[in-house]
C-alpha positions in Angstrom: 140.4 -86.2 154.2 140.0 -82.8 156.5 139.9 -79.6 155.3 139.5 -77.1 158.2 137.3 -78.8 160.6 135.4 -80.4 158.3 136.3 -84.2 157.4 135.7 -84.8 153.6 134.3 -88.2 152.5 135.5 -90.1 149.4 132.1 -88.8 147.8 132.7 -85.1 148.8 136.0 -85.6 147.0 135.1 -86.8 144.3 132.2 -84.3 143.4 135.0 -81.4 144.3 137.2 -82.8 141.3 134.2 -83.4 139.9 133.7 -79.6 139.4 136.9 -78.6 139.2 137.1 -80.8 135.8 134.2 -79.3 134.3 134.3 -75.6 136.4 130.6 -76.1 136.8 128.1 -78.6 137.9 124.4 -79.0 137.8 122.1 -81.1 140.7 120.9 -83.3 137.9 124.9 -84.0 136.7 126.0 -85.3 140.1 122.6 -87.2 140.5 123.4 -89.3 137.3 126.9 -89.3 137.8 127.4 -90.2 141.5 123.7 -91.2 142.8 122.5 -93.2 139.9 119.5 -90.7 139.8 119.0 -90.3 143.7 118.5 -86.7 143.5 117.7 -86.2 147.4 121.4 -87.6 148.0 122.7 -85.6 145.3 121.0 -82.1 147.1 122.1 -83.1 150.7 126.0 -83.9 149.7 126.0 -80.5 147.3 124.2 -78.8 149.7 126.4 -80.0 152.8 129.7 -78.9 150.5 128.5 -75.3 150.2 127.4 -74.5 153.5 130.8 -75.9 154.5 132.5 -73.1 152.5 133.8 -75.4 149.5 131.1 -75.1 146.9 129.7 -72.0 145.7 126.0 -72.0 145.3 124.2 -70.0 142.3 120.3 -70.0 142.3 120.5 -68.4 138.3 123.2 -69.1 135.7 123.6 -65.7 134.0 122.2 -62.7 135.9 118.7 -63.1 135.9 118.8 -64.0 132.3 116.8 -67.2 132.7 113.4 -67.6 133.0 113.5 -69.3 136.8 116.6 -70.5 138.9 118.6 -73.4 138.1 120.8 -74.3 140.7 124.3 -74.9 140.0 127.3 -74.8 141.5 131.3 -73.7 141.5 134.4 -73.8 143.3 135.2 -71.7 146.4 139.0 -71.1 146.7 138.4 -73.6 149.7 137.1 -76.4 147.4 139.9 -75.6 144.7 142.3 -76.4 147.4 140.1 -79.7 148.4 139.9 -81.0 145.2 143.7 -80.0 144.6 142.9 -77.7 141.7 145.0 -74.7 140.8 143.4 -71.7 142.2 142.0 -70.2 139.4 139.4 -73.0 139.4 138.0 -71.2 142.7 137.3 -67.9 141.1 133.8 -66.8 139.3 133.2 -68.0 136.0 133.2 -65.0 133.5 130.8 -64.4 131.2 132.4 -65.7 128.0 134.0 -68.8 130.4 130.7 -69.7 131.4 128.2 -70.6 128.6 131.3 -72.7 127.2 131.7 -74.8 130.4 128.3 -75.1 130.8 128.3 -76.8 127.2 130.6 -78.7 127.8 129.4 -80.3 130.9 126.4 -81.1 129.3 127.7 -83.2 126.1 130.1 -85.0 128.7 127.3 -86.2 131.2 124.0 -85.2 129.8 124.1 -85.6 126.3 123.8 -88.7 123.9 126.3 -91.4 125.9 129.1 -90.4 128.6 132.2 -88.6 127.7 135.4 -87.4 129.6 137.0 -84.0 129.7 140.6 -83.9 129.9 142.8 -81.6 132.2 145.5 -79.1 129.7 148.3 -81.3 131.6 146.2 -84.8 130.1 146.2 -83.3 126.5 149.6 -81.7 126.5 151.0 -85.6 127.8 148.8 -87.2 124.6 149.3 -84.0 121.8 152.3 -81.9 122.8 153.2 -79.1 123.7 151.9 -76.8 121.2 149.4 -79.1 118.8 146.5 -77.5 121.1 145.7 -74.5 123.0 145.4 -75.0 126.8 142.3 -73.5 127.3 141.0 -75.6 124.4 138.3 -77.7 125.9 138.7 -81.7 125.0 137.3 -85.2 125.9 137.5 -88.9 125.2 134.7 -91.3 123.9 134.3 -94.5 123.7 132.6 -94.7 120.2 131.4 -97.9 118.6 135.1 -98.4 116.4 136.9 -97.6 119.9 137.6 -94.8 121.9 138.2 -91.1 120.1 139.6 -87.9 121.1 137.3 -84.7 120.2 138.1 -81.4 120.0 135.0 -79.7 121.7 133.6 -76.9 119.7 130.3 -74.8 121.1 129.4 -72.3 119.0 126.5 -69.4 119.3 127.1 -68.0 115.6 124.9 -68.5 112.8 125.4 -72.3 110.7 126.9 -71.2 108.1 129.1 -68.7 110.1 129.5 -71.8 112.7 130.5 -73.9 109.9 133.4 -71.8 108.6 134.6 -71.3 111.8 135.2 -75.5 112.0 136.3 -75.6 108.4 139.2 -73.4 109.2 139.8 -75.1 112.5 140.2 -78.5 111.3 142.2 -77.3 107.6 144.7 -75.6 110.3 145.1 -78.8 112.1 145.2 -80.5 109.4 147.9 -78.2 107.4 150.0 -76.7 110.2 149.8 -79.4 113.1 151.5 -82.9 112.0 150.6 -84.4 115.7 146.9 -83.7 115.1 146.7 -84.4 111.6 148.3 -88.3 112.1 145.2 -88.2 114.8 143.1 -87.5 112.4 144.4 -89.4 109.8 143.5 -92.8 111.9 140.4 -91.4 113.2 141.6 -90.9 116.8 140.7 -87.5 116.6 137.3 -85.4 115.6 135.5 -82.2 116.1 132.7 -82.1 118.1 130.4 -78.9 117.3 127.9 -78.3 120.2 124.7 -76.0 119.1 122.5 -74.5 121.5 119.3 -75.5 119.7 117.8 -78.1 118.0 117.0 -76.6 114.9 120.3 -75.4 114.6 121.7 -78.5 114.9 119.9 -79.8 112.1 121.2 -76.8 109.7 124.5 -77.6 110.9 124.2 -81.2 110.3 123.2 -80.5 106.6 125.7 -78.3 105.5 128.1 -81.2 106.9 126.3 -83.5 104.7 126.3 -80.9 101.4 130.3 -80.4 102.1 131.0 -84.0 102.8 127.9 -86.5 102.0 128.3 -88.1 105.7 127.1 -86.3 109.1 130.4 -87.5 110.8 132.9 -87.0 108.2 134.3 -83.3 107.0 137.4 -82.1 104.5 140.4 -84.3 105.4 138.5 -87.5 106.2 137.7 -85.8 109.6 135.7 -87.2 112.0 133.0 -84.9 113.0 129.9 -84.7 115.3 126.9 -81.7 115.3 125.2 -82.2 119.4 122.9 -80.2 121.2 124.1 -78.4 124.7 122.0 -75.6 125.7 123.1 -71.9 126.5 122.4 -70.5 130.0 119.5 -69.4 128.4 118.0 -72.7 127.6 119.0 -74.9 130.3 115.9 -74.9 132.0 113.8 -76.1 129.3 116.5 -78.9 128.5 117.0 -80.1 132.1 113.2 -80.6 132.3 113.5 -82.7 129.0 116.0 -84.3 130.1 115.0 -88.5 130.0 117.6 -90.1 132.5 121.0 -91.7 132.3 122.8 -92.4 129.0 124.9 -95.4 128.3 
């Protein structure tokens, strides 16, 4: 494919939808994703897209609020119209967008096994029109009793703020939404609650157990998981503990 005068390969394609799916993308992502760990080939394509005018490159995630760069990368309006993205997906992240899509990424390709985000048009063609928000962020799994469909939830509030929050979330779906409560019913659907800390995940995971007495079940027989994804914050520190590809 050519954009301008540059010729696209099937790789630079692919990392363009890549990043309009998630708005965001990390070196380490693509390495795992697309290089099997090669993270030289991962630098040279990334760094080849943005001096070409379709990727953005950002050397910090939030405005100096980390404690050294991480290099990551968006959309110009060029790549949204490569990758064949609406054009919103080429404009900066804002700050409320970004700590969200950066979680997000992270429990799809960097977290405990692979998941897959969906695209508003994906869920709206499996849910409905109205059982979820557009913006709401989801993704398939392939979980050990087949695949599920989880509502993404990242969350900077307090546990037992964080837990209400999802308690509410799920009762509406449950009460108000018959689509998403015959999802849940069969176990097609869960909730996903992503923390920004360990610790923090561990308080959330108890009061799970003290409301329900199982870490992936909630009020309604939901299914429901507590992960870690770091803030902008905390990226640095979790990308250098990162351990490698996940099944």
């Amino acid at each position: 494919m050519k954009s301008g005068d540059v010729e696209l390969s099937p790789e630079d394609q692919a990392i363009l939808r890549h990043v309009a799916l998630y708005r965001l993308t990390l070196a380490e992502v693509v390495s795992q994703l697309f290089f099997g760990g090669n993270a030289g080939r991962a630098g040279r394509l990334l760094g080849g897209l943005a001096k070409n005018g379709f990727l953005n490159r950002h050397n910090k995630i939030a405005n100096g609020a980390l404690p050294g760069p991480v290099t990551n990368y968006t959309l110009t309006p060029e790549g949204a119209r490569a990758a064949g993205a609406e054009k919103e997906r080429g404009e900066p992240l804002g700050p409320l967008a970004l700590p969200t899509h950066l979680a997000v990424l992270w429990f799809c390709c960097l977290s405990d096994r692979r998941r897959y985000r969906l695209e508003p048009e994906e869920l709206k063609s499996l849910l409905g029109d109205k059982s979820v928000h557009p913006n709401t962020a989801c993704c398939i799994a392939e979980e050990e009793d087949g695949p599920c469909l989880y509502r993404i939830f990242p969350t900077t509030a307090n546990p037992v703020n964080a837990m209400s929050q999802l308690r509410d979330t799920v009762s509406e779906a449950w009460d108000k939404k018959p689509t998403l409560r015959s999802w849940m019913e069969s176990g097609d659907l869960g909730f996903v609650v992503l923390a920004e800390s360990k610790p923090k995940c561990s308080d959330l995971e108890k009061l799970v157990r003290k409301y329900t007495g199982d870490t992936e079940r909630i009020d309604h027989d939901c299914r429901i998981l507590v992960r870690f994804a770091p803030s902008p914050k905390g990226v640095k520190k979790a990308l250098a503990a990162f351990k490698g590809p996940r099944a």
